[in-house]
Each structure stands twice: as structure tokens, then as C-alpha cells.
C-alpha positions in Angstrom: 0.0 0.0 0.0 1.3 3.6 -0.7 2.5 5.8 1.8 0.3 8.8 0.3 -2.7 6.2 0.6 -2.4 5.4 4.1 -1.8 9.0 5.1 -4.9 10.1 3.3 -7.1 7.2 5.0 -5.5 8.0 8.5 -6.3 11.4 8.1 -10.2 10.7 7.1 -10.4 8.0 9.8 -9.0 10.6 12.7 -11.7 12.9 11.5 -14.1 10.5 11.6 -13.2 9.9 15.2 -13.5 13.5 16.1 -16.8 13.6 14.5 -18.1 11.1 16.5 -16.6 12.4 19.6 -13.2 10.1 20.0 -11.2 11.6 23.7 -7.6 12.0 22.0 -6.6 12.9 25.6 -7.1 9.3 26.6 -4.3 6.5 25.8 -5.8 3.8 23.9 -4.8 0.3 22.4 -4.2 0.8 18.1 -4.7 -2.4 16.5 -1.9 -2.3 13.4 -2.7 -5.1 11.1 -0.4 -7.1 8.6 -0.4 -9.8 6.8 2.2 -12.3 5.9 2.6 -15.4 3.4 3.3 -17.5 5.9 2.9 -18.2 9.8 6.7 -19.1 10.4 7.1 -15.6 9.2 3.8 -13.9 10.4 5.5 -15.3 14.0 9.2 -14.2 14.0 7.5 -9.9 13.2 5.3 -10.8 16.5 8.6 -11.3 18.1 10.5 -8.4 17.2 7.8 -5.9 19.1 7.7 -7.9 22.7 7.5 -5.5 25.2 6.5 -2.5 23.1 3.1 -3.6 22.1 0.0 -4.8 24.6 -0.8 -7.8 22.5 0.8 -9.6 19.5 -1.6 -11.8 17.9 -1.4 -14.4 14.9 -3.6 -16.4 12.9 -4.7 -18.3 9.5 -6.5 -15.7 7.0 -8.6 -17.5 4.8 -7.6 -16.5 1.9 -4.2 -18.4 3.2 -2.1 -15.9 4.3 -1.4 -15.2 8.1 -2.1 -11.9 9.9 -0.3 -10.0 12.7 -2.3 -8.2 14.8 -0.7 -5.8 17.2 -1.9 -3.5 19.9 0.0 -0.6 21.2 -1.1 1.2 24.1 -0.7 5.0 22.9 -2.6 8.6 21.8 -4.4 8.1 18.6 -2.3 11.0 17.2 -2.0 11.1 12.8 2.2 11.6 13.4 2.0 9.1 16.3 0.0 6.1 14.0 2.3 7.3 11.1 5.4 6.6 12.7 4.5 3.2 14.0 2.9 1.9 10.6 6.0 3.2 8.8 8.5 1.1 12.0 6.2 -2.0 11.0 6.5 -1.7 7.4 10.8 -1.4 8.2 10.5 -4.5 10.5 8.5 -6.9 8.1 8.9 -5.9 5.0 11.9 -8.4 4.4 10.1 -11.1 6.0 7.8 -11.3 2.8 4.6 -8.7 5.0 2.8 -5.8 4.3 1.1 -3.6 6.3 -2.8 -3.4 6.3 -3.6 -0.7 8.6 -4.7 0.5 11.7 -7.7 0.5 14.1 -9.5 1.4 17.6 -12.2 0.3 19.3 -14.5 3.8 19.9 -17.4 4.0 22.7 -20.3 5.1 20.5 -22.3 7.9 22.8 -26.0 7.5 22.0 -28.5 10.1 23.3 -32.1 8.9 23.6 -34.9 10.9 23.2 
């Protein structure tokens, strides 16, 4: 994926989250997603973040390629997400992955009438 691509959908999805009322003061855990041809692979990236990230997770895709899911405890900043997506793409690039993206879980606030 393009480094222009990813910046532009960061940049909508941080609005997004503003819209809909997101606390950027609060720390939260970013899922970063990536996905690997295999799981030997998928497994030795999971490695190289131990201790920086919350949770390192990977598992069978089914389209047969293995994902690396990895939470980092931090502000959902655009330079903050940036910088980490472009450290993963460093770190697993030669092991054969490619970086999918980012998420957060968000508390939707509904007001009843």
C-alpha cells in the first residue's frame, strides 16, 4: 500500500473519530494489522515488538495468508499512527509482509430521546 494512501485514510479515519466524539486525551490500544505469506514468518514480526506492544496476535487468514495483529497502548495522534505503521513496514517488509492498517475500538455515545 502507498505511503500517500495510508496517510490520506488516516487522516479521514482521525476525522471520523473526532466527528463522532473520540477523547484523544485518553491513551488507547491501536490495532496495526499485517499480513504475511506465511505463519513461520507472520511469528518471528510478532517477536521483534515484545514488550513494546499490549498484544501480539497471529492467525490463518482465509484466503491463506497469516495476519499480525498488534496493539500498542498510545494517543491516537495522525504523526503518532504514522510513525509506527511506517516502524512495522521497516521491521516486516523483508520477512515477505505488508502492512494493512490501523484500528481502535470507539465507545459510540447514543442520546435517547
Amino acid at each position: 500500500m502507498s505511503t500517500a494512501y495510508q496517510e490520506d485514510i488516516s487522516i479521514t479515519v482521525l476525522r471520523r473519530m473526532k466527528e463522532g466524539g473520540f477523547d484523544f486525551a485518553r491513551i488507547h490500544p491501536i490495532e496495526f494489522y499485517a499480513v504475511f505469506p506465511d505463519e513461520d514468518r507472520a511469528r518471528v514480526a510478532a517477536g521483534k515488538f515484545r514488550g513494546e506492544s499490549l498484544n501480539a496476535q497471529v492467525c490463518e487468514r482465509d484466503d491463506g495468508g497469516w495476519g499480525l495483529e498488534l496493539s500498542k497502548v498510545m494517543y491516537a495522534t495522525y504523526g503518532g499512527i504514522g510513525d509506527f505503521e511506517q516502524e512495522l513496514e521497516t521491521l516486516i517488509e523483508p520477512l515477505g509482509g505488508e502492512v494493512e492498517g490501523w484500528g481502535v475500538k470507539h465507545e459510540i455515545n447514543r442520546q435517547h430521546a
